[in-house]
C-alpha positions in Angstrom: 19.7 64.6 43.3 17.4 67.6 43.5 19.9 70.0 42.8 20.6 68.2 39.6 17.0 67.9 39.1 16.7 71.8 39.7 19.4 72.8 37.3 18.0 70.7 34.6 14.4 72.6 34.9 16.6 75.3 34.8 18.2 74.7 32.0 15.4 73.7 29.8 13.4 76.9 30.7 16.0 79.2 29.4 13.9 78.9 26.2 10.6 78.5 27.5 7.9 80.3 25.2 6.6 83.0 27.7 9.8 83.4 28.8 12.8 82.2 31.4 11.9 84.6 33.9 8.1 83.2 34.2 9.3 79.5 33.9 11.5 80.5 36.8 9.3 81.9 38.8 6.9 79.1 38.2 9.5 76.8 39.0 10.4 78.4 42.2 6.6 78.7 43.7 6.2 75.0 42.6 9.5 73.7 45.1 8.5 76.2 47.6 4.8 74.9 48.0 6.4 71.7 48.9 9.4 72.6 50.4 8.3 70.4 54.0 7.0 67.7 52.2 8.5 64.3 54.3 6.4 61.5 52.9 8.6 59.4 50.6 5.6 58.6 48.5 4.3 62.3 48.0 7.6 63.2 47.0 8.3 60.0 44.8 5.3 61.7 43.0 6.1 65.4 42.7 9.6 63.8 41.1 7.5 62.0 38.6 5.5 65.0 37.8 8.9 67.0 37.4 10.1 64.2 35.4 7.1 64.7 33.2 7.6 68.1 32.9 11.0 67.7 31.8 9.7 65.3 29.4 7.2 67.2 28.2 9.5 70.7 27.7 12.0 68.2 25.6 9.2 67.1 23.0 8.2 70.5 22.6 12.2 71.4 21.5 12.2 69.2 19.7 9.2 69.5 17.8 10.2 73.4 17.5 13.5 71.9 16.1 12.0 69.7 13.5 9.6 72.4 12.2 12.7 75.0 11.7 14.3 72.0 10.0 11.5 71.4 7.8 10.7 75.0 7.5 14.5 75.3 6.1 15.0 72.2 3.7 11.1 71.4 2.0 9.3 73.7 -0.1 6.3 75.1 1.9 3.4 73.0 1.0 0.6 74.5 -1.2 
């Protein structure tokens, strides 16, 4: 599960807007930082937060998406 987890942070911060490289690194000092976690319940939490995250990284594609859309098809308001 957390490999999957990974590679779907992963994949949605190849487009991040400062960057893949800093998301990555980001990414990498977050899982390290709690690399010995064992409580079940602190890490049911950090998998919500990532959850939100991926959430979060989603609505802001697709509001980038929708704008470039927009942008494309509507006349430019006055």
């Amino acid at each position: 599960m957390r490999v999957l987890f990974l590679q779907k942070l992963l994949y949605l911060g190849r487009e991040y807007p400062q960057g893949a490289a800093y998301f990555r690194g980001r990414l990498k000092s977050a899982f390290m930082k709690n690399k010995d976690e064992t409580d079940p319940g602190k890490i049911q939490k950090l998998v919500a937060r990532g959850d939100f995250v991926i959430k979060e990284l989603e609505a802001l594609y697709f509001l980038r998406k929708y704008r470039a859309m927009k942008k494309r098809y509507y006349d430019p308001e006055k």
